[in-house]
Backbone as a chain_set.jsonl record, in Angstrom:
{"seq": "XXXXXXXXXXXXXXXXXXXXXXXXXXXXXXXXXXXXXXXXXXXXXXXXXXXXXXXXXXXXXXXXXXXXXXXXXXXXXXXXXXXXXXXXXXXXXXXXXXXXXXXXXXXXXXXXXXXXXXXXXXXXXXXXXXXXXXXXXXXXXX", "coords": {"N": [[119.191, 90.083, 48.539], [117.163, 90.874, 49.54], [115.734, 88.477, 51.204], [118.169, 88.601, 53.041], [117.36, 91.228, 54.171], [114.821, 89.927, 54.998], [115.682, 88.478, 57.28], [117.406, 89.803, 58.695], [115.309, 91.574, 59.889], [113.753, 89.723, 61.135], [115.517, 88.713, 63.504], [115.796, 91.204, 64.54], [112.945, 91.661, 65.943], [113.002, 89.566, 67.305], [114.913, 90.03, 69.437], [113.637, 93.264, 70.058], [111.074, 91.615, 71.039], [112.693, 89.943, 73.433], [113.6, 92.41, 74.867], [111.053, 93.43, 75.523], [109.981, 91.523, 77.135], [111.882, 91.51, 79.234], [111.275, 93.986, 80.258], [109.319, 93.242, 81.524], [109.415, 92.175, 84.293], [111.323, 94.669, 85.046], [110.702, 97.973, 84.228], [111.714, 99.789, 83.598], [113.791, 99.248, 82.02], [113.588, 99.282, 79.094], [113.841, 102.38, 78.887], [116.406, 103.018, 79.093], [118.197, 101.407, 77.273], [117.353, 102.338, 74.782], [115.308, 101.746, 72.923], [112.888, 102.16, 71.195], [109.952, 103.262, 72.843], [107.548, 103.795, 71.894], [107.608, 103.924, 69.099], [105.883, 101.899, 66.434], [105.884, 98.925, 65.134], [107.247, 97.921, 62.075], [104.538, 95.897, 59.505], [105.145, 92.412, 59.336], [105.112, 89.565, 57.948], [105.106, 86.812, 59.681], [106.082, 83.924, 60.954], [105.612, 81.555, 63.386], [107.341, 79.69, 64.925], [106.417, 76.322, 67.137], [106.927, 75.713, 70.656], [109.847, 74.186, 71.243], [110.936, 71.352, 73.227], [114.181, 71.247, 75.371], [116.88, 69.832, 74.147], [119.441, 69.943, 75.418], [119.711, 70.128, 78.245], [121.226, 71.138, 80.71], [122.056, 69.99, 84.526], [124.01, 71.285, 86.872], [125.669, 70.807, 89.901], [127.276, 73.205, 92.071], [129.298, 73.114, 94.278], [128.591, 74.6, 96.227], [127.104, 74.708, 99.521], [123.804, 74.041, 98.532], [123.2, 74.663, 95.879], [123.076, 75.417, 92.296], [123.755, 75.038, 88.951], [121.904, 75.347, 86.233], [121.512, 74.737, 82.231], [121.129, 75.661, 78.875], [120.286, 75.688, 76.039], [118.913, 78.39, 74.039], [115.632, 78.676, 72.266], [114.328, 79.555, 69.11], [111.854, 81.985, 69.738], [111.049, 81.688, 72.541], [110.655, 83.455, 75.431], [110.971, 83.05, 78.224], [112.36, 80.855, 80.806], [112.066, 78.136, 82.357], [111.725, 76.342, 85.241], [111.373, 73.305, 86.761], [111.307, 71.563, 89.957], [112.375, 68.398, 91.926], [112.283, 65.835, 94.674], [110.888, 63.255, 94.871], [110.004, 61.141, 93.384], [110.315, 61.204, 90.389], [108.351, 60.071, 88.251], [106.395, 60.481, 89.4], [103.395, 63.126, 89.45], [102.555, 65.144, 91.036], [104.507, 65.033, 92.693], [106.016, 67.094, 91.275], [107.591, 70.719, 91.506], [107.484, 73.838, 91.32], [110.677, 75.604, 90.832], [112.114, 78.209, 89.668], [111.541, 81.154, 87.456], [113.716, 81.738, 84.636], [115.624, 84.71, 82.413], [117.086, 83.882, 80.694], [118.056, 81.266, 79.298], [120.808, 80.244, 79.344], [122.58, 80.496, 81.535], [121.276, 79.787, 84.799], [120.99, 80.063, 87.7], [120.379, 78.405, 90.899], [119.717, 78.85, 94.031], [119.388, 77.777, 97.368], [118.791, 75.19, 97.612], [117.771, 71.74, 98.528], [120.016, 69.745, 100.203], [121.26, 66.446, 98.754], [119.784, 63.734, 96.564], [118.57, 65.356, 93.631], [115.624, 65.973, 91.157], [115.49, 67.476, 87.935], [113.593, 69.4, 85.77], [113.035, 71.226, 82.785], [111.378, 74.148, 80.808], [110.505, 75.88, 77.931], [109.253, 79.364, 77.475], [106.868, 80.903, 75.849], [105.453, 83.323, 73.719], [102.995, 82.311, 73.561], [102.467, 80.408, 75.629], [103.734, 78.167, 77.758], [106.037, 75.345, 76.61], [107.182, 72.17, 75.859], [108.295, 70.007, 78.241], [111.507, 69.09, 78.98], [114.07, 66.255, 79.042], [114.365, 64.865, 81.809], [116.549, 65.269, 84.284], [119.025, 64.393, 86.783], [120.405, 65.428, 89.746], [123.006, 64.763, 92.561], [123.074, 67.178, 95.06], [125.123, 68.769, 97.042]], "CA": [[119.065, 91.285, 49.344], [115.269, 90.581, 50.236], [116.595, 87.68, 51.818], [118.753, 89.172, 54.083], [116.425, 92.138, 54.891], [113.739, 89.685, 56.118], [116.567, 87.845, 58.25], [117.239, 91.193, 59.724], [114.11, 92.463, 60.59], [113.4, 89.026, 61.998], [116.349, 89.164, 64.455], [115.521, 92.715, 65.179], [112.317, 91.648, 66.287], [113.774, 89.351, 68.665], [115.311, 91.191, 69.993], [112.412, 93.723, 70.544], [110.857, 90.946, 71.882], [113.209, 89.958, 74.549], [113.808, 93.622, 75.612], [109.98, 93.524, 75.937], [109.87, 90.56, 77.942], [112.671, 91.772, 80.042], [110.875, 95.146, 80.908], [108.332, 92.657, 82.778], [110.503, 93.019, 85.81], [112.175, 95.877, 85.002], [109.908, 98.758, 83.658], [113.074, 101.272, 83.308], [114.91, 98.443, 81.4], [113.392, 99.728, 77.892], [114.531, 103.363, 78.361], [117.888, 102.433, 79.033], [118.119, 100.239, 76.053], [117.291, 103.311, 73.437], [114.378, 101.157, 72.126], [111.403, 103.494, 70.981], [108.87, 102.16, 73.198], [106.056, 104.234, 71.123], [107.776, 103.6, 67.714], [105.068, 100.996, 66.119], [107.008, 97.906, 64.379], [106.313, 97.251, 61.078], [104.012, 94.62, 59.618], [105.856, 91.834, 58.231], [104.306, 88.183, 57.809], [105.624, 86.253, 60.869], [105.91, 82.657, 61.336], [105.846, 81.202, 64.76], [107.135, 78.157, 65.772], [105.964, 76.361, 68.038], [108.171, 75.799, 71.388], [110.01, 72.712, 71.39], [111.617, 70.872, 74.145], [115.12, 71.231, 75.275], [117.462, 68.322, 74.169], [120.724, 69.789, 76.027], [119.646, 70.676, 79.546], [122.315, 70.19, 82.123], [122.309, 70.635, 85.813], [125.71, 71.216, 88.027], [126.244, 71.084, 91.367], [128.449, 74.338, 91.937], [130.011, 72.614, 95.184], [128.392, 75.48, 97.367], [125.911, 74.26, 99.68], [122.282, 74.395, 98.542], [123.359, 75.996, 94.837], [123.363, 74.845, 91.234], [123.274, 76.348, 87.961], [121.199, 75.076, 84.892], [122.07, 75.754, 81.241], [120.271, 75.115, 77.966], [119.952, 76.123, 74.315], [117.733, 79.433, 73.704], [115.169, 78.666, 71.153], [113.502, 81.359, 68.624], [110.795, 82.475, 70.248], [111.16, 81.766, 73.899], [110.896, 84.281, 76.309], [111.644, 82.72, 79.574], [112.722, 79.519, 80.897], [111.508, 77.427, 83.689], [112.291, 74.787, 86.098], [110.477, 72.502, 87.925], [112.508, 70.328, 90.646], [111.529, 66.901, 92.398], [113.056, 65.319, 95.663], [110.629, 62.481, 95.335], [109.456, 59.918, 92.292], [110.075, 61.718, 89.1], [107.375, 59.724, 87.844], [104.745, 61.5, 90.019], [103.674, 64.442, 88.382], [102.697, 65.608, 92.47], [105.934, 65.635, 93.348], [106.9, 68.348, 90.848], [106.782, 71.842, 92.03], [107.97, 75.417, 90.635], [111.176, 76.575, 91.458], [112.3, 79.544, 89.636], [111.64, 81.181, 86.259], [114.884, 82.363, 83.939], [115.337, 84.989, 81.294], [118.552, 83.171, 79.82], [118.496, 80.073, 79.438], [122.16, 79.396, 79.42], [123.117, 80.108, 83.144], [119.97, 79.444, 85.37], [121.643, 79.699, 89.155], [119.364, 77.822, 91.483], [119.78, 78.376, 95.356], [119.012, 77.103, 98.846], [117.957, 73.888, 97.445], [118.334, 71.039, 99.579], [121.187, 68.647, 100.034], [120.641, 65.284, 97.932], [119.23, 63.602, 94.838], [117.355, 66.098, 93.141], [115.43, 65.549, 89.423], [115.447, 68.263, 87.342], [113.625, 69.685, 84.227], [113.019, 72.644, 82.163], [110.328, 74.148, 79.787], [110.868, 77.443, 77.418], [107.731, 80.039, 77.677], [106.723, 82.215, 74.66], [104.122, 84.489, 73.494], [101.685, 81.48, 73.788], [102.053, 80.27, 76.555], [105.359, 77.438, 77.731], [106.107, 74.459, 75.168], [107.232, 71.019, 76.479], [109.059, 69.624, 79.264], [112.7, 68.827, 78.547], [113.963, 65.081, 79.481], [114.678, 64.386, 83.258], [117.985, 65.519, 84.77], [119.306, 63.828, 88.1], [121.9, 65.791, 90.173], [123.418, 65.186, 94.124], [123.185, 68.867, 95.958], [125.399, 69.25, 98.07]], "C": [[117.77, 91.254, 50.163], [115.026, 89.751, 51.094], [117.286, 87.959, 53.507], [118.12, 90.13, 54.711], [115.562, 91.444, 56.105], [114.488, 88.893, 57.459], [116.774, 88.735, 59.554], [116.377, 91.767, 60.727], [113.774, 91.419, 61.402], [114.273, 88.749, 63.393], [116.09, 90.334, 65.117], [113.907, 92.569, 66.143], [112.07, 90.097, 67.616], [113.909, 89.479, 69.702], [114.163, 92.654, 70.757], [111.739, 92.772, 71.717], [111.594, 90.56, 73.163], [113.416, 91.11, 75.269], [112.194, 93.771, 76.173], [109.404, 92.614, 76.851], [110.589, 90.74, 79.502], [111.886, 92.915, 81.112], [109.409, 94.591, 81.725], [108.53, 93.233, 83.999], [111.041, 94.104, 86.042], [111.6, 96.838, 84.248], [110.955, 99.688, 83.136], [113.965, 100.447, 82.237], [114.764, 99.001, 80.04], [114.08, 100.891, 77.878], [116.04, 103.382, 77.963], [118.401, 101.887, 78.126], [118.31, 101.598, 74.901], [116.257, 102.844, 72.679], [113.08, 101.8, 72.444], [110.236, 102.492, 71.64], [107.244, 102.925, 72.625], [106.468, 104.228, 69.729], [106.698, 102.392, 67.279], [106.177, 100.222, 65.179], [106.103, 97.779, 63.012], [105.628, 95.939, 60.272], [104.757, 93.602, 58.772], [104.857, 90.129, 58.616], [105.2, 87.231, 58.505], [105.343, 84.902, 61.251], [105.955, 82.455, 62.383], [105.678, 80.017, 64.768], [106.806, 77.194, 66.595], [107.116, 75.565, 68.587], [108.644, 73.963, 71.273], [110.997, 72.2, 72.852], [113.25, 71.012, 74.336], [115.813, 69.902, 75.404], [118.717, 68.745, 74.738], [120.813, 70.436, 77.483], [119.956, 70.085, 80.004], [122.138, 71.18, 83.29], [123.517, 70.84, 86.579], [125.46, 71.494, 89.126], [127.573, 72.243, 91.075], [129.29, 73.783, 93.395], [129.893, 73.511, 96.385], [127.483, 75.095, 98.026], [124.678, 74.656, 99.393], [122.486, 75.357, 96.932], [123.998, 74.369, 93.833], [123.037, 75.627, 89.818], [123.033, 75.174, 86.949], [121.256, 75.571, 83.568], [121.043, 74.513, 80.312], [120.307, 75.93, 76.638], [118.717, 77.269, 74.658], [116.936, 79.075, 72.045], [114.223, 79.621, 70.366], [111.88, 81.139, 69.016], [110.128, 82.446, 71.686], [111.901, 82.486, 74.356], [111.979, 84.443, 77.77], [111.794, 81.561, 80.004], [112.626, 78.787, 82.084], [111.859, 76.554, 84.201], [111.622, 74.536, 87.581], [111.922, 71.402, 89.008], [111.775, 69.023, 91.554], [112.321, 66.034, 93.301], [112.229, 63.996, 95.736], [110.773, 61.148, 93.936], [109.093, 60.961, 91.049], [109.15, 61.315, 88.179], [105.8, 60.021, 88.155], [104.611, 62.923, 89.591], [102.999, 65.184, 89.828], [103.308, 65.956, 92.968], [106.792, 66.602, 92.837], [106.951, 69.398, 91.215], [107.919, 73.029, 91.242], [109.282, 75.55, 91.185], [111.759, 77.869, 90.654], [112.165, 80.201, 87.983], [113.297, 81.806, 85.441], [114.838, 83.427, 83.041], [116.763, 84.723, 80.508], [118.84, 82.068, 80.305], [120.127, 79.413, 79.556], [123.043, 79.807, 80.352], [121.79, 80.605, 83.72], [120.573, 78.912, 86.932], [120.009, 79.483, 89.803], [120.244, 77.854, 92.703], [118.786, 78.019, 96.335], [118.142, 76.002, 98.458], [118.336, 72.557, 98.401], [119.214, 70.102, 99.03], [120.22, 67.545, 99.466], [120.198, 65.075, 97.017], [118.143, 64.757, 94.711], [116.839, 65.529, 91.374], [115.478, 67.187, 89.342], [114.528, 68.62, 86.015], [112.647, 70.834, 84.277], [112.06, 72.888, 80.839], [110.982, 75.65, 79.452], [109.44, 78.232, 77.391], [107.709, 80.917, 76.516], [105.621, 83.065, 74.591], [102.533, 83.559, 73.451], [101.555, 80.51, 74.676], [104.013, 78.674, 76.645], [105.079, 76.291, 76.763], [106.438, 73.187, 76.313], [108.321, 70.641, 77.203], [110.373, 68.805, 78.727], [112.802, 67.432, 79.287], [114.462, 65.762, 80.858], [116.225, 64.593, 83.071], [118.092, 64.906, 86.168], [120.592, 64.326, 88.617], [121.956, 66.137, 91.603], [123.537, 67.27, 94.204], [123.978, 68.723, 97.027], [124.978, 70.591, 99.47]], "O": [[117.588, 91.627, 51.322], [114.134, 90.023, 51.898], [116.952, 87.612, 54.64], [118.202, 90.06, 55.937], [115.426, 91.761, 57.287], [113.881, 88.749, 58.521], [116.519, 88.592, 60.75], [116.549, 92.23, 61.855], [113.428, 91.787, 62.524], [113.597, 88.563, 64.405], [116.198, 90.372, 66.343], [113.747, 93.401, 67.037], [111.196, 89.858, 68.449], [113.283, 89.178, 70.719], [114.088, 92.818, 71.975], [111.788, 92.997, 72.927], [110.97, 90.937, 74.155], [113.435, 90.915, 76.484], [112.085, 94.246, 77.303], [108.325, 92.909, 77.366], [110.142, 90.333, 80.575], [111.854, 92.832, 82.339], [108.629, 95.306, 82.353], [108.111, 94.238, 84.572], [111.246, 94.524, 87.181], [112.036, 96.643, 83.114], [110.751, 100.294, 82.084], [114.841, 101.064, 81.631], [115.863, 99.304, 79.577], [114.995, 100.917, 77.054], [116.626, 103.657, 76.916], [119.615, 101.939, 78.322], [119.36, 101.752, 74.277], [116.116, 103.461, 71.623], [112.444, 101.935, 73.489], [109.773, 101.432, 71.219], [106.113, 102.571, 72.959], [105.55, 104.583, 68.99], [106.73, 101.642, 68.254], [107.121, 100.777, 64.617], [104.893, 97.621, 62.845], [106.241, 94.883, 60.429], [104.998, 93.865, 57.594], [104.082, 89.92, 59.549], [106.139, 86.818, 57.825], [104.318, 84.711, 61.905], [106.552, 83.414, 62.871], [104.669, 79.316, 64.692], [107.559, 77.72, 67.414], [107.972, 74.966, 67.935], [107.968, 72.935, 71.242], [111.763, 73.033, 73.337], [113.79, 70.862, 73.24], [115.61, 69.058, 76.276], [119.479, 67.784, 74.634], [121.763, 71.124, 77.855], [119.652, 68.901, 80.148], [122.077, 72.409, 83.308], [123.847, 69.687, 86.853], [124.953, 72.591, 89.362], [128.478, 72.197, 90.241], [130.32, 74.458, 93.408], [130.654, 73.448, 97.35], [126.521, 74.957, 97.271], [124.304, 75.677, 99.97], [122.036, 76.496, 96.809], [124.609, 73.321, 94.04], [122.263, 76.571, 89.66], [123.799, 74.217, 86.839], [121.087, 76.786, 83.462], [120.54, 73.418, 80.563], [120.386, 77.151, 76.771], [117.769, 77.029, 75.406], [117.499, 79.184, 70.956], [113.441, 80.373, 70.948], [111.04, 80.327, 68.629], [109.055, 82.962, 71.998], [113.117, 82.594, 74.198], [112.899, 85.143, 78.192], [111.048, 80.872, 79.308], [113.488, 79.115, 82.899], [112.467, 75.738, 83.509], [111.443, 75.056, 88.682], [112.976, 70.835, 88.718], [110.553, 68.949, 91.685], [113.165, 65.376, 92.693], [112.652, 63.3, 96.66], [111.752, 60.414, 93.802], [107.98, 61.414, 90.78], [108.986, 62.067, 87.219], [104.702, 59.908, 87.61], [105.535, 63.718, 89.42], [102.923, 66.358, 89.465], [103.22, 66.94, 93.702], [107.834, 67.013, 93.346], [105.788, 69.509, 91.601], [109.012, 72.784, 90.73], [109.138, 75.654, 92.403], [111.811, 78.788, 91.472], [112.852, 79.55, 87.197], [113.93, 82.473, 86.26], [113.728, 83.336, 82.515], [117.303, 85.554, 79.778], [119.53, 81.757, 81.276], [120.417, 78.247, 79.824], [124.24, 79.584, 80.171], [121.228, 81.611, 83.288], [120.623, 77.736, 87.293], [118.944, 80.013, 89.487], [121.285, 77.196, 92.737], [117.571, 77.974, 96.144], [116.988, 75.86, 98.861], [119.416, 72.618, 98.989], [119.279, 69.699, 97.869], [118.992, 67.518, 99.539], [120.015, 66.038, 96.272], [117.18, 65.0, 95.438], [117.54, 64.868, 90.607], [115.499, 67.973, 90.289], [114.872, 67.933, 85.053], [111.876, 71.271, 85.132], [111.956, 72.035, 79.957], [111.65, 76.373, 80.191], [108.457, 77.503, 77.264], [108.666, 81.667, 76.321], [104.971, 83.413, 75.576], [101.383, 83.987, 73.35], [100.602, 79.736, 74.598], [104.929, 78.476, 75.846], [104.01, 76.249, 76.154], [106.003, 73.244, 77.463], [109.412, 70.983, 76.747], [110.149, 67.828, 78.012], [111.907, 67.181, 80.093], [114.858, 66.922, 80.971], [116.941, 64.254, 82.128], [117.021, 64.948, 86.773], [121.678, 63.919, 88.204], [121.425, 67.13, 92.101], [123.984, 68.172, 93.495], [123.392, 68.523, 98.091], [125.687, 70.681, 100.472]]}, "num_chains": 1, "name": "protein.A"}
């Protein structure tokens, strides 16, 4: 039973968390929700993992020009999910640059990117800051 409680509360706090992550962008997103944003949580003894890399990040071409969507495993304790892209020498860490952050990792639409080889890859962000760069993806843009 003690067991399952702390399972609970750790899901529930989750949860909290992502609704609190969410209301970044969206300040109204908490009321809406029903989640007491002056209720205080209670203290429970909280492990934190630290972020690990994604081993199943795929890119697709959606067959629209300049558009692709990115998907990936959500891991506990990442917030938001990132992606860098690279039209030149995936081996130059120059040629990487920002393009868009996520808050669900498992559809991550990416437009007006340009036609042609692109690289790809993806980091998860948490309460301490993002974790490590997922392997290299390679996918034509139409």
């Amino acid at each position: 039973r003690d067991k399952l409680m702390d399972e609970i509360v750790a899901l529930l706090d989750e949860i909290a968390s992502l609704l609190e992550a969410a209301s970044v962008r969206n300040p109204d997103a908490l009321a809406t929700t029903g989640f007491p944003t002056s209720q205080e949580r209670k203290a429970h003894p909280k492990v934190k993992l630290p972020l690990s890399a994604s081993t199943d990040f795929t890119v697709t071409n959606l067959g629209e020009p300049g558009k692709a969507v990115g998907s990936a495993s959500t891991i506990p304790g990442a917030y938001n999910h990132e992606i860098h892209i690279n039209r030149g020498d995936p081996a130059c860490e120059a040629d990487w640059f920002h393009n868009a952050m996520f808050p669900i990792a498992s559809y991550m639409l990416m437009e007006n990117l340009l036609a042609g080889n692109t690289f790809f890859r993806m980091r998860h962000h948490g309460a301490d800051g993002p974790g490590p760069w997922s392997p290299i993806t390679s996918v034509t843009i139409s």
